[in-house]
C-alpha positions in Angstrom: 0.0 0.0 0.0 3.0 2.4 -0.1 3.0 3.3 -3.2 -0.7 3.5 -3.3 -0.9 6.2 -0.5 2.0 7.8 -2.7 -0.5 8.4 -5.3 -3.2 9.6 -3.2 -1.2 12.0 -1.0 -0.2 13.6 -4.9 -4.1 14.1 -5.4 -4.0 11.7 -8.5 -6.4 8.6 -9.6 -5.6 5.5 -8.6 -5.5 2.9 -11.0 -4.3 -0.8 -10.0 -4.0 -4.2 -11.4 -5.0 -6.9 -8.2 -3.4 -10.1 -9.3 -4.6 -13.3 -7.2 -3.1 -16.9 -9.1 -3.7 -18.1 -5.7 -5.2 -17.4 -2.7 -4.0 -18.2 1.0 -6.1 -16.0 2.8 -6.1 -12.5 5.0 -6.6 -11.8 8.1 -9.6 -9.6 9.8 -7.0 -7.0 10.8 -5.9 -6.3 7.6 -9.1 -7.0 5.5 -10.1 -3.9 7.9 -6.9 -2.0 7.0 -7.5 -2.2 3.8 -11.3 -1.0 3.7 -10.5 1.7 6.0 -7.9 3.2 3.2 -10.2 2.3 0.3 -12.9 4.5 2.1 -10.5 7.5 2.9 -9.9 7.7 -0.6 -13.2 6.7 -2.4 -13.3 9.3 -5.2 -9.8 8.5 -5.7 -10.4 5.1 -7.3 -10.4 5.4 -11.1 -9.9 1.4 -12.5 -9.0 -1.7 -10.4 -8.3 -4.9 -12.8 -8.4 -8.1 -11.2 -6.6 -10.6 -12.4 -7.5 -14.0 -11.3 -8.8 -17.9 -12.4 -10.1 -18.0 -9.2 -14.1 -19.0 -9.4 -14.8 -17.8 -6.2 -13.1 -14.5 -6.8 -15.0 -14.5 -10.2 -18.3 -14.6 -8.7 -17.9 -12.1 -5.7 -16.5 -9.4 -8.4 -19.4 -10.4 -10.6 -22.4 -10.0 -7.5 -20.4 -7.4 -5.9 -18.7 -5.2 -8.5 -20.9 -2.8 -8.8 -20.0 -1.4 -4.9 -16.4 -0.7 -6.1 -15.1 2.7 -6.5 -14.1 3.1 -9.8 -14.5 0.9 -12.7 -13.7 -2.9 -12.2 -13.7 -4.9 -14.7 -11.9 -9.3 -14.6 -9.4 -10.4 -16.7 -7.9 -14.2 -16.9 -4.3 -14.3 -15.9 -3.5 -15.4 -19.0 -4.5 -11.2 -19.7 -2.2 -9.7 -17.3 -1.0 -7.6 -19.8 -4.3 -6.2 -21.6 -5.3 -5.8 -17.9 -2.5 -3.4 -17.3 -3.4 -1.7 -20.4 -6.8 -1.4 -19.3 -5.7 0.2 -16.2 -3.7 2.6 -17.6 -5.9 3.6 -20.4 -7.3 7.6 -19.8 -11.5 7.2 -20.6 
């Protein structure tokens, strides 16, 4: 997240590619880290790409999509780099 608050502390968008091949899991603590930050900054978030196979992951961002700040749109990891593309684009 470093280089993420870097961006925000500048004023800019964010834009981010979340890759997950795998996942092992996160803890409460830093699930709630996480959301606190994403909320601080909530008009910040231009494009997150996720990048996963994972069908679990596919179906949250499917159901629950539509709560993200931002635009979100899935890629297969065999897309990592049209999904960095994507983030990047201006639009």
């Amino acid at each position: 997240m470093p280089a993420v608050r870097e961006v925000w502390e500048r004023g800019d968008e964010i834009r981010i590619v979340l890759v997950f091949e795998r996942w092992d899991g996160m803890s409460s603590g830093a699930a709630w880290e996480d959301l606190k930050v994403g909320m601080k900054y909530l008009t910040k978030w231009k494009r997150i790409a996720l990048v996963t196979d994972l069908d679990w992951m596919i179906t949250v961002a499917s159901l629950f999509g539509w709560m993200t700040p931002g635009d979100l749109k899935r890629f297969p990891v065999a897309e990592r780099e049209q999904a960095i593309a994507w983030a990047a684009e201006e639009g």
